[in-house]
N, C-alpha and C positions, 0 to 999 in steps of 0.2 A: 166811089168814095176815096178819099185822098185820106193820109197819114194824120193832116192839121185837124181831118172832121176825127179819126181814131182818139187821136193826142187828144179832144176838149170833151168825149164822151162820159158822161156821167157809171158812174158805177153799173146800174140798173141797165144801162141802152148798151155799154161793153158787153155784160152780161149776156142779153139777149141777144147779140149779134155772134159773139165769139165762146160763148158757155159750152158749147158740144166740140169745140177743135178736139179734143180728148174727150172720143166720146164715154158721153154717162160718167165723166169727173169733172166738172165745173171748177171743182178746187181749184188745177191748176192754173183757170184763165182767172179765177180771183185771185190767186198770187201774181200773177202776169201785169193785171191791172196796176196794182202801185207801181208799176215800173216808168211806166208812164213820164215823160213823155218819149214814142221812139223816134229816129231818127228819119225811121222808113219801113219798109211791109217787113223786110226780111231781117228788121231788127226787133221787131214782132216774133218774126217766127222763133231767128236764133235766142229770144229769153225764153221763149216757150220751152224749145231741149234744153237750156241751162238752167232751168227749174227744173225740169223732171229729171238732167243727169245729177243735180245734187242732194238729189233726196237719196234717204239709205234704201238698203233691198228691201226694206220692207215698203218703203213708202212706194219704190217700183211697184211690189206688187201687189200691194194695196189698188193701184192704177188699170194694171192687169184685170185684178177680180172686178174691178166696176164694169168693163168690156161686154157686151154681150156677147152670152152664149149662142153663134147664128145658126146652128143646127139642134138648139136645146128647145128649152121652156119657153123662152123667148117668140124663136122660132111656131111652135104648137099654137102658144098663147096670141100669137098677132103683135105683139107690143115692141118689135124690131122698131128701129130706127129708120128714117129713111135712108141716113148712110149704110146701115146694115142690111139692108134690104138690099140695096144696090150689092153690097160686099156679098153678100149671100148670091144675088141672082151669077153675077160673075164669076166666082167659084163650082155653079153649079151643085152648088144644096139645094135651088127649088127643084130639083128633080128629085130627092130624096123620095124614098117609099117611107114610111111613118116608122117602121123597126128599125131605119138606118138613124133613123138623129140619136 
């Protein structure tokens, strides 16, 4: 995928392509979207930090509390992400005994 197919992607196909870069906060990549058109991949990314460094502390951690918990509920419940999953196996939580999450 090139930058010109990013730049002409309707709302909806952005969405489902780039909605988890922040995962479990979509908001940011629908702020991201009107930015549109970038220049290049890494004009992408750098709007993505320049939206989230210009949100206040709370909207940071607002960002934060969306994150899964990978040793919590989440975790118990199955419903991790595949990014978190990965993040999890990496870390070495799947080895957790069930008292340690």
């Amino acid at each position: 995928m090139d930058i010109t197919t990013v730049n002409s992607m309707a709302y909806e196909e952005f969405m489902d392509i780039f909605g988890n870069v922040v995962e479990k906060c979509p908001l940011v990549t629908a702020a991201v979207w009107s930015q549109r058109p970038f220049l290049d991949f890494l004009h992408l990314e750098s709007s993505i930090f320049e939206f989230i460094d210009s949100l206040s502390m709370s909207g940071k951690e607002g960002i934060l509390r969306c994150h899964p918990d990978l040793a919590g509920r989440e975790l118990i419940s199955g419903t991790l992400t595949a990014e978190s999953k990965r993040e999890q196996q990496q870390s070495g939580l799947t080895h957790l005994r069930s008292e340690e999450h």
